[in-house]
C-alpha positions, 0 to 999 in steps of 0.5 A: 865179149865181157866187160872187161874186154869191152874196157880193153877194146874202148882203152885201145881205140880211144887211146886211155888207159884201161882205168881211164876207159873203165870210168868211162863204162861205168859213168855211161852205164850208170847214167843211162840207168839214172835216166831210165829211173826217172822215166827218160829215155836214151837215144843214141843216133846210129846206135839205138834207144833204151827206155822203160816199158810197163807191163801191166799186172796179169794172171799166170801160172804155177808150171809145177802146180798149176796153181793160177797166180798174179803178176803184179804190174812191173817197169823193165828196162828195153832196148831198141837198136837203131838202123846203124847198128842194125846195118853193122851186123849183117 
């Protein structure tokens, strides 16, 4: 499924119109990442959490040279399902 599919379906099953639905995605996406710049985490019961992990700064390497290289330490987006969503997949 695609966004705009997702659009559709959310319009169908809330009863709005595909506009209506759109800004409904785009607010919920942006503010998940707004909470997620400042550090919060986002819980949604049923569904799942998103939240920041930090990697921390590591050696690695080139696979085309072999050259050893560092990784600088990095922030990244994660996702944990809740038991609903879990439950809804089997």
């Amino acid at each position: 499924m695609n966004k705009s599919e997702l659009v559709d379906a959310m319009a169908a099953d809330a009863g709005l119109s595909k506009a209506d639905a759109q800004r409904a995605l785009e607010s919920f996406t942006s503010n998940i990442g707004k909470a997620l710049k400042k550090g919060d985490t986002v819980s949604l019961i049923g569904f799942g959490t998103f939240s920041v992990k930090k990697r921390a700064a590591r050696t690695g390497r080139n696979p085309s040279t072999g050259e050893t290289i560092k990784i600088k330490a990095s922030k990244t987006p994660s996702f944990k399902a809740g038991k609903g969503l879990k439950d809804a997949i089997k």
